[in-house]
C-alpha positions in Angstrom: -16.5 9.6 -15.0 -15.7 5.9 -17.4 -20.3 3.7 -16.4 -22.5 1.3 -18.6 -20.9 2.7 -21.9 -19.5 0.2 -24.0 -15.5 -0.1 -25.3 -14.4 2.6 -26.6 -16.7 5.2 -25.6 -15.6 8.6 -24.7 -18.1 9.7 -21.5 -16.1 6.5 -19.9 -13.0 8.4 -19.9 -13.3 11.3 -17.9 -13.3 8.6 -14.8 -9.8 8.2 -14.9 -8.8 5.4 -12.9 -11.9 4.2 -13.0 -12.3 4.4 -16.8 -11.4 1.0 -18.2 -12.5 -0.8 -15.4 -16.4 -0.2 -16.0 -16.0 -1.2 -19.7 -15.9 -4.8 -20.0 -18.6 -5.0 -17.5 -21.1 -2.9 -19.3 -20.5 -3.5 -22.6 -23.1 -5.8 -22.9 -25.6 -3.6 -21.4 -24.7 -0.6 -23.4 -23.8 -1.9 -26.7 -20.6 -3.5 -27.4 -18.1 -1.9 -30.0 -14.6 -1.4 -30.8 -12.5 1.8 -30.6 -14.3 4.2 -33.1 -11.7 6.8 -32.3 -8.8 7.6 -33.6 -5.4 8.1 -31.7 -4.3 11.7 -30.7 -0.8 12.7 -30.5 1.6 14.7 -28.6 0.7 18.0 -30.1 -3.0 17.2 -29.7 -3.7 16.8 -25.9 -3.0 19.5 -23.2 -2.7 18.8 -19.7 -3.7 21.9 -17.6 -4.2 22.6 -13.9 -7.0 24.8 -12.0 -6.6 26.7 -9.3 -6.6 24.9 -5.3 -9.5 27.2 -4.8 -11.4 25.3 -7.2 -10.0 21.8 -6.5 -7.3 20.2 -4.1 -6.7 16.6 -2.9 -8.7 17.8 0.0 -11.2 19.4 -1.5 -12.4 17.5 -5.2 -14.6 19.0 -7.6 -16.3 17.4 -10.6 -16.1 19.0 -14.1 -18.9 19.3 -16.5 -20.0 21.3 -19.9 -21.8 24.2 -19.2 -25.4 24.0 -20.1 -25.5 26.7 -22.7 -22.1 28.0 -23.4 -19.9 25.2 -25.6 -16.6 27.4 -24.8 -17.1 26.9 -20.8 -16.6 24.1 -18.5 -17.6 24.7 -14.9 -17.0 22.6 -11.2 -19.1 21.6 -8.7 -18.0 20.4 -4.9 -19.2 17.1 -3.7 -21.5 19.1 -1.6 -23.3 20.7 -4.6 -21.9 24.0 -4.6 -20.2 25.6 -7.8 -16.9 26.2 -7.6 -15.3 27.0 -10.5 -15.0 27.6 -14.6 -12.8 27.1 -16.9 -13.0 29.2 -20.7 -11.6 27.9 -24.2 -11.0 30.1 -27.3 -12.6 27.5 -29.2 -15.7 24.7 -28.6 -14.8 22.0 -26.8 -14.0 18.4 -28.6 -15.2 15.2 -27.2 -12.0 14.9 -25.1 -11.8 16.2 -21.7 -10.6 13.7 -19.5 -10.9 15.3 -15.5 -8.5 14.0 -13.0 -10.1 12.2 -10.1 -9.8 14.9 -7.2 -10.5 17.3 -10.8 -7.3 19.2 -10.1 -6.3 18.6 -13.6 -8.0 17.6 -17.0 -6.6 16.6 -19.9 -8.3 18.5 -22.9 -7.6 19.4 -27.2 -7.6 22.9 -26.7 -5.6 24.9 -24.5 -7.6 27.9 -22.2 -8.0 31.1 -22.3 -9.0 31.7 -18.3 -9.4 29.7 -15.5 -6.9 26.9 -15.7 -2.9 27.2 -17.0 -1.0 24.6 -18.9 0.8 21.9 -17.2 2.3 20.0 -20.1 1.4 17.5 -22.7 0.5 14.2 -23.0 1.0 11.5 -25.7 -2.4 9.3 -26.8 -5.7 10.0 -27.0 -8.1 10.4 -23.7 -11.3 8.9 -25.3 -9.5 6.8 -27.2 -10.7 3.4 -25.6 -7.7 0.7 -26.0 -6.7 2.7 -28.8 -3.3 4.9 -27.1 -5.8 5.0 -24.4 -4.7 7.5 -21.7 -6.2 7.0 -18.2 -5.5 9.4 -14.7 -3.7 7.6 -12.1 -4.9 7.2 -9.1 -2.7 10.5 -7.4 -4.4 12.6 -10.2 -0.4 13.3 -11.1 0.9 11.0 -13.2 -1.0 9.4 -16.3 -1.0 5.5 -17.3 -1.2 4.6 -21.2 -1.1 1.5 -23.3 1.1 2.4 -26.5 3.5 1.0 -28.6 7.0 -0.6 -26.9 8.6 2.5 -28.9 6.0 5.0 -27.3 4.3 5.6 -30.7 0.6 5.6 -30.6 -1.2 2.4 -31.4 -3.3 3.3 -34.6 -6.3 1.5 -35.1 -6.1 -1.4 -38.3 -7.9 -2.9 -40.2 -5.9 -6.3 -40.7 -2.7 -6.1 -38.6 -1.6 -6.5 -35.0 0.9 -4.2 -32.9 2.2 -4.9 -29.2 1.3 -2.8 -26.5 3.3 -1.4 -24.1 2.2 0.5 -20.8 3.1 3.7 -19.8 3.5 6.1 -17.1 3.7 9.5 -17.7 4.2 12.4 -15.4 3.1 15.6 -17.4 4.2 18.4 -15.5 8.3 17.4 -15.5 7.9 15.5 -19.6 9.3 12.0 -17.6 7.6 9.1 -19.6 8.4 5.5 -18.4 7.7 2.5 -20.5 6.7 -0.2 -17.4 6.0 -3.6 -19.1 5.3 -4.8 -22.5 1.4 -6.3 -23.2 -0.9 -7.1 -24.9 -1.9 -7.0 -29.0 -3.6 -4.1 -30.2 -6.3 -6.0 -33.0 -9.1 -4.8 -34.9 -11.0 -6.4 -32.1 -9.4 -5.3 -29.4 -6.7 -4.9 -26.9 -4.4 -4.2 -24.2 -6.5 -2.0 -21.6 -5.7 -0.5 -18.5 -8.4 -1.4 -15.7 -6.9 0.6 -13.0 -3.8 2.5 -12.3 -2.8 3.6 -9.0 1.1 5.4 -8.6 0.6 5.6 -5.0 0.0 2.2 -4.4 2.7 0.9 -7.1 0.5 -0.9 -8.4 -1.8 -1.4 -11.7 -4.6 -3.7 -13.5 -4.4 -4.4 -17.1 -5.7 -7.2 -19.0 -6.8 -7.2 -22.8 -10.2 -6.3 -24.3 -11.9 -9.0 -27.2 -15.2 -7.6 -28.4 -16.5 -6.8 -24.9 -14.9 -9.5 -22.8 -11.6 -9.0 -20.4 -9.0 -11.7 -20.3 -5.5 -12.1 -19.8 -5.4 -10.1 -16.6 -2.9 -9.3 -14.5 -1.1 -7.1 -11.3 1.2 -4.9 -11.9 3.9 -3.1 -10.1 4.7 -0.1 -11.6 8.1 0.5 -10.3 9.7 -2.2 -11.7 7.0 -4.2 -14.2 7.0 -7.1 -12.7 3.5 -8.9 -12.9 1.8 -11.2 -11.8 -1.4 -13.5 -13.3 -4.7 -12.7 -11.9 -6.1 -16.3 -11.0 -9.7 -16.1 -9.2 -10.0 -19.4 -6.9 -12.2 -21.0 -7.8 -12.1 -20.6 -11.5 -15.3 -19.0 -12.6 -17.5 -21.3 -15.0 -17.1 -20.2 -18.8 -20.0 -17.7 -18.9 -20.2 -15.1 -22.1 -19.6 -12.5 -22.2 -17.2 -11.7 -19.4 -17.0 -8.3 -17.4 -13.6 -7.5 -15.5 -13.8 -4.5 -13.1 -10.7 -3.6 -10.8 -10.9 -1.4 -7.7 -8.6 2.3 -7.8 -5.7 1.1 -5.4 -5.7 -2.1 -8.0 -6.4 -4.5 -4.5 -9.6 -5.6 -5.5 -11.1 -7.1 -9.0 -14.7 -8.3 -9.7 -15.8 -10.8 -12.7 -19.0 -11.7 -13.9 -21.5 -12.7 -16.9 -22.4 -9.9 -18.7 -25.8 -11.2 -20.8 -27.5 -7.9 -22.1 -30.6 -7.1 -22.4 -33.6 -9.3 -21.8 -34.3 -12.6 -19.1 -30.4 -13.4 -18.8 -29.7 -9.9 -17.7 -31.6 -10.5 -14.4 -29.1 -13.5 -13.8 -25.8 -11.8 -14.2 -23.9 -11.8 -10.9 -20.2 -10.0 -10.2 -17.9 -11.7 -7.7 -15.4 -9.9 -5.9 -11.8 -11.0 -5.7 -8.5 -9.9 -3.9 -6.4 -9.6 -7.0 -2.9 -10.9 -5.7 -4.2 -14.6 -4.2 -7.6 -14.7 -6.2 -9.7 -15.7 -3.2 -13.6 -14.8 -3.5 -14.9 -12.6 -1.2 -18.5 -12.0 -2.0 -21.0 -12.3 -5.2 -23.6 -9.2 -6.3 -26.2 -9.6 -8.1 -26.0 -7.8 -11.7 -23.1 -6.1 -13.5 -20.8 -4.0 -10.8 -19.8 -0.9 -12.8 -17.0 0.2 -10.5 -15.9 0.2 -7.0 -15.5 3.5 -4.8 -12.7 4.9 -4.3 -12.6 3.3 -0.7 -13.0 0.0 -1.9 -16.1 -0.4 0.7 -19.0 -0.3 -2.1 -19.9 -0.8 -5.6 -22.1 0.7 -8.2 -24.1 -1.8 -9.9 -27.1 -1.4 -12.9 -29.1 -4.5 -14.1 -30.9 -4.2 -17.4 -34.1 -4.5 -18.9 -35.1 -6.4 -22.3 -34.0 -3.7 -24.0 -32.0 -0.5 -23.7 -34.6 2.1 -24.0 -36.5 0.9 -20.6 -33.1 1.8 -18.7 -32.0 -0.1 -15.8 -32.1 -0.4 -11.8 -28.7 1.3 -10.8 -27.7 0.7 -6.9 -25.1 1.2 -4.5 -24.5 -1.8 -2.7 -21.9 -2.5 0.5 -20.3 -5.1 -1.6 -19.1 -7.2 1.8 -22.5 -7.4 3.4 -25.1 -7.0 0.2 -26.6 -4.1 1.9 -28.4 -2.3 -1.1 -28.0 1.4 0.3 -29.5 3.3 -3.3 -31.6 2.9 -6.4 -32.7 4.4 -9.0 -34.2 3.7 -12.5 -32.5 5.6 -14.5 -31.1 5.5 -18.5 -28.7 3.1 -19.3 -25.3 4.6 -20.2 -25.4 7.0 -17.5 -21.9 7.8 -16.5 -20.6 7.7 -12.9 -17.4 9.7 -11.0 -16.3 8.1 -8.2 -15.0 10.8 -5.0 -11.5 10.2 -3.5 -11.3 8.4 -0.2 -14.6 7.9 -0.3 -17.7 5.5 -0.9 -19.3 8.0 -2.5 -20.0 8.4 -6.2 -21.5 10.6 -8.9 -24.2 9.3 -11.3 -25.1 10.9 -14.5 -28.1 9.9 -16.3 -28.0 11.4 -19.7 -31.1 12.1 -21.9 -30.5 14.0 -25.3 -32.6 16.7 -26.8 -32.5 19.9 -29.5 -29.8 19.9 -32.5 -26.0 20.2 -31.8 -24.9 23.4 -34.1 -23.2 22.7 -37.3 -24.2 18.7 -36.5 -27.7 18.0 -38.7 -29.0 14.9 -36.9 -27.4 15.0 -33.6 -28.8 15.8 -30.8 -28.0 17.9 -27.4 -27.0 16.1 -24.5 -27.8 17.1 -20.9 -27.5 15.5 -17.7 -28.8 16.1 -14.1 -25.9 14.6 -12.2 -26.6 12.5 -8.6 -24.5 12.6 -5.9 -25.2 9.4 -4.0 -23.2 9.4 -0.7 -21.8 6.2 0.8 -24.7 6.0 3.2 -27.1 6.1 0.6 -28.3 9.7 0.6 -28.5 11.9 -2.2 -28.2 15.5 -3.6 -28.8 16.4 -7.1 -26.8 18.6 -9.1 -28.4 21.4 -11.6 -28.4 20.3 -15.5 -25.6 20.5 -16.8 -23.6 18.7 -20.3 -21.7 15.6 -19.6 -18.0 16.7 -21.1 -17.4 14.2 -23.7 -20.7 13.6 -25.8 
């Protein structure tokens, strides 16, 4: 529900729109790092739908790992309540990417109950700018950096491919290539920071060791775009975070200084992305917007990563702070549709993983924090894709 998680990491993913755009601003904070995944294909990712008694547009749920049962995933309401399940033959991979209202989810294994298959999808979901897949806004259609051909973008060790984005709609087959991007390196790459079908419109810009650059508007219907130019020009800080909003209106930049004394001097400031005027600066790294636009979810670090950081919501146009928490850093976040509300999950890890000496069990306690800065918390739970 993409999150301070740095490039490439999986837990990221499963926030759809939202999943590139939290990754160049907490990379710093979380650990930098390329891609460590490698690139799924056709064959590999199914796309399947639940039930509108579980989840609808109206009505979104929020997908997590059952706390004891690896075959099971299960749904909660944004009003706490369990809603649903879904059953696999086999144990889930680290690759279930939920759509935002959770009516779909894009998973390695097809199920046995609970959900039925909608299609298939080309790239990998927790793939990072690797073939990374990402939910579009609509929770329909499916945006993708690949190859201009459509081929995956494999991860090298000494040569460079061009990217090219993609929309997909996975329940007719249709896949349109939009615009040609980007350079898929051993250091980074074309990334998708928000993708909204609705809206025709989508954020991209290219990742370089935990830095954005290069970024720019798309629309989606015809790939035209157009060079995202913040007035003024920010001052060369480093590294730079890039988050964009869901309906691709608004992008934030900022310095993105880790752990330790610069960390409490990192500020984000908000742009509209087609002129580039500034309309406000926050304090510390903004993760991601709600999917209103009206706040943001922001964490500032600590000297190091094991004391955790200060996670708020803040009403990004007035600098009300309407939350906090001190929680671990990497937690994950899910943001509700046509809302200012979002889901935090603070992760802690604990007892073996089966058949994995050395790793250990993750579990979360997932936060519901509601636009006015009320909370519920959810029972424990597994976050899907660690």
């Amino acid at each position: 529900m993409n999150e301070s998680r740095p490039v490439g990491d999986s837990r990221t993913s499963r926030l759809g729109v939202a999943m590139a755009a939290a990754i160049a601003a907490a990379a710093a904070l979380a650990g930098c790092g390329g891609s460590g995944n490698s690139a799924g294909s056709l064959q590999d990712q199914w796309v399947v739908g639940v039930p509108s008694t579980v989840a609808s547009a109206a009505n979104p749920a929020i997908w997590f790992l059952d706390r004891t049962d690896d075959h099971l995933l299960v749904a909660y309401d944004w009003s706490g309540d369990q809603v649903g399940s879904v059953r696999f033959s086999s144990s889930q991979p680290a690759s279930v990417l939920q759509s935002p209202d959770g009516t779909a989810l894009v998973t390695d294994t097809q199920p046995t109950s609970g959900a039925s298959v909608v299609g298939r999808v080309d790239g990998s979901p927790v793939a990072g700018a690797i073939s990374q897949v990402t939910w579009a806004r609509d929770s329909s259609h499916l945006c993708s950096f690949r190859q201009p051909s459509g081929a995956d973008l494999v991860e090298q060790s000494s040569t460079s491919e061009p990217g090219a984005l993609f929309i997909d709609d996975p329940a007719t087959g249709a896949s349109r290539r939009v615009v040609r991007f980007g350079t898929e390196d051993p250091l980074g790459g074309p990334t998708v920071l928000s993708c909204s079908f609705a809206d025709d419109r989508a954020v991209v810009g290219e990742s370089f060791v935990g830095q954005f650059n290069s970024l720019r508007i798309v629309t989606l219907s015809s790939g035209a775009s157009l060079a995202f130019s913040p007035q003024p020009p920010p001052s060369a800080l480093a590294p730079r975070g890039a988050v964009a909003s869901a309906d691709g209106t608004l992008i934030a930049e900022g310095s993105t200084n880790g752990f330790g004394p610069g960390a409490n001097t990192n500020q984000f400031t908000v742009y509209e992305s087609s002129t580039g005027a500034a309309l406000a600066t926050v304090p510390n790294d903004i993760v991601t917007f709600s999917d209103d636009d009206s706040r943001v979810l922001t964490v500032q670090g600590f000297n190091s990563s094991t004391q955790g950081g200060i996670y708020r919501l803040v009403n990004w146009s007035t600098g009300a702070v309407l939350w906090s928490d001190h929680l671990a850093l990497g937690s994950s976040y899910l943001t509700r549709p046509g809302s200012g509300d979002v889901l935090v999950e603070p992760t802690s890890s604990r007892g073996p993983v089966s058949g994995s000496l050395g790793t250990l069990q993750p579990y979360t306690t997932p936060i519901i924090v509601r636009a006015d800065g009320t909370t519920l918390q959810l029972p424990e739970v597994r976050p899907l894709d660690d």
